[in-house]
Each structure stands twice: as C-alpha cells, then as structure tokens.
N, C-alpha and C positions, 0 to 999 in steps of 0.2 A: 473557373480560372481567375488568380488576382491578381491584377495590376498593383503592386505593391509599390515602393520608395523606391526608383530606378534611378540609380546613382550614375548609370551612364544609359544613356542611349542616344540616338542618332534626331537631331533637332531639325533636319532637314529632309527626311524621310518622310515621304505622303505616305497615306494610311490609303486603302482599298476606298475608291470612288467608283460609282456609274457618271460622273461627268465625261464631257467630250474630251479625246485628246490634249486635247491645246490647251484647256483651263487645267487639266492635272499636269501638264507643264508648265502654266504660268503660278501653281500654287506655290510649289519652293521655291521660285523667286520671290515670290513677294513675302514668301513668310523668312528668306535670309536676313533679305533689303528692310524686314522689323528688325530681326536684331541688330545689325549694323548702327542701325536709328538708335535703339535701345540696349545699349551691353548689357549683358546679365549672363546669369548661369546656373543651371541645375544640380550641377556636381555636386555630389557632398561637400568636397572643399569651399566651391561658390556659398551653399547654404551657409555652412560656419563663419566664412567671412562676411556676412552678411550677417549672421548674429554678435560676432562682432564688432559690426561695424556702429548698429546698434546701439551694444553695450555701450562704447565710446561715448557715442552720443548722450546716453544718462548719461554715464559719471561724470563727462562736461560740465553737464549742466547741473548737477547735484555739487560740483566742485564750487562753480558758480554761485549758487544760492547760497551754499554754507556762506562761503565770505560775503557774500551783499548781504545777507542776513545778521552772522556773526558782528560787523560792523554796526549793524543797525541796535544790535541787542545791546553793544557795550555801551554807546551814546546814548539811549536811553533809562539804561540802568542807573547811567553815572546821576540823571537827570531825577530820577526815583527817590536814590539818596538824598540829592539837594531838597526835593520840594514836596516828597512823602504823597506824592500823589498816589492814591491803589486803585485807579481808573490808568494809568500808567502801568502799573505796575502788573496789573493783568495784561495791558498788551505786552509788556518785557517782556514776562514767563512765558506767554504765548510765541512770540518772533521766534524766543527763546528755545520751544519745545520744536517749532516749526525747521528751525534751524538743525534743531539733531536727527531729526527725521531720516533727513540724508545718510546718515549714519547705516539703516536697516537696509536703506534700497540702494544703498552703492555695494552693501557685502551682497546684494539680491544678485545685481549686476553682475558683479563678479564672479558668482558661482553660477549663472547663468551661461556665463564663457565655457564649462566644462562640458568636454562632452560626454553623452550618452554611454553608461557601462551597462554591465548585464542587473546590476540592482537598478539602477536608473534609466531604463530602457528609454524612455521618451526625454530624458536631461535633466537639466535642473533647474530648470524655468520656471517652476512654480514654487522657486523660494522667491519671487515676485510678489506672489499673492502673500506667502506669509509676512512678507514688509511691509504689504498693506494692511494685514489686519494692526501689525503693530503700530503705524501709522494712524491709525483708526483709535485704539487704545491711548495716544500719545493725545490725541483732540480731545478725548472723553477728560485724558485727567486735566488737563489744561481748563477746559469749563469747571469740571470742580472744584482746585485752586482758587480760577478766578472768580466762583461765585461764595466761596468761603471769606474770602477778602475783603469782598466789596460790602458782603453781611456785615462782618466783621465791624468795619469801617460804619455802618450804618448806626451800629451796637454802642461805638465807640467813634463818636466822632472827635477830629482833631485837623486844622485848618494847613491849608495849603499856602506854599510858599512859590516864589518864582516861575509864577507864571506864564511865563514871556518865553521861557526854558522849557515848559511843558507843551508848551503850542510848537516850538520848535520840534520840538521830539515828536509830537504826533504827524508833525507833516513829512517827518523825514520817517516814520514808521513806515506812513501810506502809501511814499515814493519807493521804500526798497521794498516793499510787499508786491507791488501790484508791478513793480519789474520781474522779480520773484515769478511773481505767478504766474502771466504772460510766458514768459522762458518755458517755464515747465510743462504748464498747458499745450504748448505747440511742441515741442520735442514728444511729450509721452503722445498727443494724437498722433503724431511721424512713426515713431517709433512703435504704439502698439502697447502704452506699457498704461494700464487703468491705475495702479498704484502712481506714477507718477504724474498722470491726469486730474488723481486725487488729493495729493500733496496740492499740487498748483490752486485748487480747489478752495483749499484752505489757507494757501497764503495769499490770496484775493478776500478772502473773509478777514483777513487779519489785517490787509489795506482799512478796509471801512473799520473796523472797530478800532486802528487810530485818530481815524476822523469822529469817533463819537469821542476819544478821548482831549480831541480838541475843544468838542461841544462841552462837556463837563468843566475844561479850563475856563471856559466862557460865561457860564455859569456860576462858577466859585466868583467870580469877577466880579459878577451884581450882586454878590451878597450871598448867596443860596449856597450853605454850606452842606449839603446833602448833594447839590448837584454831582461832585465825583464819585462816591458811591451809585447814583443812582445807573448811571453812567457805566460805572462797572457790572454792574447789573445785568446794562443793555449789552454789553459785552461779552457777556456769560451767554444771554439768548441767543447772538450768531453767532456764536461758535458751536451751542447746540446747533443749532439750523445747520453750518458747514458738516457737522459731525453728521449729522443724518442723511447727505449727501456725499460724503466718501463714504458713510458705511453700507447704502445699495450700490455703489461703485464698487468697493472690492468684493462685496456678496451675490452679487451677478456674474463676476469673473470666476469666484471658488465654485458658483454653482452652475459654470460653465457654459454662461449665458454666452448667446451670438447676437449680431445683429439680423434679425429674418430676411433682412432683405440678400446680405450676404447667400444667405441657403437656398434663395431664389436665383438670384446672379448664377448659382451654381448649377441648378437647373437647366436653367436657361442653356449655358454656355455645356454641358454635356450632350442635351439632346442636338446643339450644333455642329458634332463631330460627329464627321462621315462614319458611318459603320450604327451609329448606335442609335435605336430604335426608339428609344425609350430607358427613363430613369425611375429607379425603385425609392428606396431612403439615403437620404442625405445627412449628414451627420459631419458637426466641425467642433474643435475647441480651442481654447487658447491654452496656451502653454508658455508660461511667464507674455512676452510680446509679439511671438508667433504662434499661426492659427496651423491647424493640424487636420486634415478634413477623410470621412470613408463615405464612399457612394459605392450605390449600386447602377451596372446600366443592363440593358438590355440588348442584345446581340442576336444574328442569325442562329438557327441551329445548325445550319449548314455549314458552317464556319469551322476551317481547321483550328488546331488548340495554339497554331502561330499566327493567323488572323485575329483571334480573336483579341488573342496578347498584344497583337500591336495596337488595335484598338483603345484597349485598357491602358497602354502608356501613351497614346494619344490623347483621352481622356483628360488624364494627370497632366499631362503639359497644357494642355484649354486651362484648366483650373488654376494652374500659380500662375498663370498670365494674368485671370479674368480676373482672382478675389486676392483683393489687396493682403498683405502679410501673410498668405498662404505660402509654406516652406513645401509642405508634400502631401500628398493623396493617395490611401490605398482605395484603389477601384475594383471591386468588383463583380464580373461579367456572370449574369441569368441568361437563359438565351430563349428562344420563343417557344410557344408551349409543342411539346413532343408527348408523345403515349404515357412515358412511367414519370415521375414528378421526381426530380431528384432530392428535393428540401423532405420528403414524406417523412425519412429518417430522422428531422430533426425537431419537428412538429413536436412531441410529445416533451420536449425540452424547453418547451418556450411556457412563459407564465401563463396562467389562465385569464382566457381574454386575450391573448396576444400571440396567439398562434404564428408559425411562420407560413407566410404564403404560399402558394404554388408560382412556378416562373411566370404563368398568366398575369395574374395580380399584377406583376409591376413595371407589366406594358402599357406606357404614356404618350408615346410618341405623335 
C-alpha cells in the first residue's frame, strides 16, 4: 500500500493509537493550536504558492545584484580605460561575468514556476541545476581571460596611471561584491537553491580579489612595475579556488546529494508516528529548491488496507513538517513478516548484490 502525494486529506484526523482516551483527545488539539501558530498548507495549490513564493524571492535578489553589480562594473571599467590597469581589469570582466550570471538562474527561476506535465512529471526545477553548471562555466572562463591578461601584461609591461582612481575602484568593487554576496548566500540557504548559494560564492571571492587589486595599486606606487600583473595573477588563483567550490556545489546537487542528517531526521520522525513499527530505506532529492522524499515503513499485518493508508499519510505529514524544504513524500507501507513474502516476485529484478528484502529485513523499530 502507498502513501503517495495526497493533495487533500484531513490534518486534524488522529491516526490509530493505544494511548489513553484523553491523550488521543488532547492530540488534535494541540496538533490544530500548531498550525494556528504556524500557517501552512499541503494542498497542491499551498505547495505552488510556496514554489512561488520562492521563486520571487531569487529573482529579487538576482534583480538586485544585476544592478549593484551592473553599477559596480561600469565605475570600474570607466577607471580601466583611464589607468590601463589589467589587475583591474580582471576584476571588471569578473564583476562583469558575475553580474550576467543572473541572467541563467532568473530564466531557471522562471521555468521553475511551471508546473508539472506528463513529460515533466516532477517540473522543472532542475533547470536550477543547469544554471549552475553554467554558472560554473562562466567562473572557469572568467579565470582564463583573467590569467591571459595578467601574462600578457607580464610579457608586455607598460605603466599605470591614476592611481588614486584604481584604489577607488577596488574598494568600491569589494563593497558591491561582498553586499552581492551576502544577499545571495542567505536567500539561496532560505530558499533551497545551491546554484544561487554558489553564485553568492563567487561574488565574496570577487570582494577579495578587489582588494588584491588595491595591493597591486600599492605597489605600482613604490616603484614595482610587475606588481599589477602579479596581482592579476593572484586574481586568477581565487577565482580558481571559488571555481572549485561552486563546481562540488552544483555536482553534489546534479548527483543528488543530501544532507545525511536530513535522512536521519527522517528516520527519526517516521518511526514517531503512531502505527509505524519500523522504517525500511529512505530516499530524498532536490529538485531545483525543493527536496522530494520515498520511505519505506513498517506496519501491522493485521491492519485493514484503510488503516494502513492512513498511517502512510500520517507519515507524509511527520515529514514536510520535520525536514525543511520537503514539498511531498511517497510512503510506502511493508507490513510484519507473514508465511508467503510478498517482494519474492520482485527479488530476481533487482541488480546482483542487491536483492530486494523480505518485509522482515526492514523491521527497526
């Protein structure tokens, strides 16, 4: 029996207890007097508006960055021309790149609004992940540019002008970067979204390497006319560094990594609900900024095939309570071992090594 996506059911309905009378009367009170406390809602339509709402929330903040960015890029460009800086001029193209970024993960956003059809059964959430890879891609070429440059410039040296302008520029780089970043970092943790956890990522890296681009003006200053290439250099190395930390950020998501503790939380709070003996495998993914979770639990056998069900959407309601960003949960229900094994039919289907269990196996309780 599986407790699947139940788009309606009754949130105030106690599931089958051996508690005393009186505690299975005071339990839907107190589990109303939550949500009172806490509005929410299960409904398909609550889920959507909650995706989103979400959504909203990036393109805010991608709105956001474009222009704190976009401004930051032209003031420093203009500053590039005047004083030929290319310790500058890598962070321009970088702010630069950083800035259009926004560009992949707001159409991500956007398409992430639609809902679910019969080709996209699960939505379209994971054109999140493809704006992270190109996100990723957009850092890679960004260090390349800026370490062509800065060679370049090593090859061909030729001195720097207006200095005073390029220290200006780098501080106002590392002011709108690391607002930038900030913004974004906490929005995509709220929201769920690793691509723009990783953006944010990168424009915190792109604060500091305007501050090496201040050390380089500093430099030119005593004499040392290698210091702005060297500089750009340094420039080039964190943005490798950043690059290598959004790219196990979105490669963890494509390859549908969780947090374990998550899958434990969920443990935990299954074998919590009344009726259920025991938990088999646990299984969640993300899907663009919402996680998507299948358990198995463990049930009486004695149990009518309406018992049991209500169980399994009891289940499902423990879990988008307990694990954050959890939209829905298919559950389900083994139930305690009896004479004939019902899985025996399926045993010869599963990979070698990986047999499927008998209902025994995935009694924990």
């Amino acid at each position: 029996m599986d407790g699947k996506q139940h788009a309606h059911h009754d949130h105030g309905g106690p599931t089958r207890s051996k508690r005393p009378g009186r505690l299975r009367r005071l339990k839907p009170l107190r589990h109303r007097l939550a949500h009172l406390l806490t509005p929410h809602g299960h409904e398909a339509g609550d889920k959507v508006d909650a995706a989103m709402e979400t959504s909203r929330d990036g393109m805010r903040t991608l709105w956001i960055s474009l222009v704190v960015l976009g401004v930051t890029t032209v003031v420093q460009a203009v500053i590039v021309a005047l004083s030929g800086s290319v310790a500058l001029l890598g962070d321009t193209v970088h702010n630069a790149a950083d800035a259009l970024t926004a560009v992949p993960l707001g159409i991500a956003f956007l398409l992430g609004r639609r809902a679910a059809d019969r080709r996209y059964t699960y939505g379209y959430g994971r054109a999140e992940d493809l704006a992270g890879v190109l996100i990723v891609a957009t850092i890679a070429a960004s260090a390349v540019l800026a370490a062509w440059t800065a060679v370049d410039r090593l090859l061909h040296p030729r001195d720097i002008t207006h200095l005073w302008a390029v220290s200006v520029a780098a501080l106002a780089g590392f002011a709108g970067n690391e607002w930038v970043a900030r913004h974004r970092i906490r929005t995509g943790r709220r929201i769920g979204s690793a691509a723009l956890v990783a953006d944010g990522l990168h424009a915190r890296t792109d604060g500091f390497t305007s501050l090496a681009v201040l050390l380089g003006a500093g430099g030119t200053a005593l004499g040392w006319r290698a210091a702005d290439p060297v500089v750009g250099l340094l420039i080039t190395l964190a943005i490798v560094l950043v690059l290598k930390d959004a790219a196990r950020e979105v490669c963890w998501r494509l390859m549908d990594s969780v947090d374990p503790e998550l899958v434990a939380t969920a443990h935990d709070t299954l074998r919590a609900v009344d009726g259920v003996l025991g938990t088999g495998q646990v299984r969640m993914r993300w899907i663009g900024h919402a996680l998507r979770a299948e358990a198995d639990i463990v049930v009486d056998a004695r149990l009518t095939v309406v018992e049991a069900h209500r169980i399994a959407v009891a289940a499902e309601h423990a879990l988008i309570h307990a694990v954050p960003r959890l939209t829905a949960a298919t559950v389900h229900t083994d139930h305690t071992p009896v004479e004939d094994d019902p899985h025996a039919t399926l045993r010869h289907h599963a990979p070698a090594g990986r047999r499927a269990a008998p209902s025994s196996a995935y009694f924990s309780g």
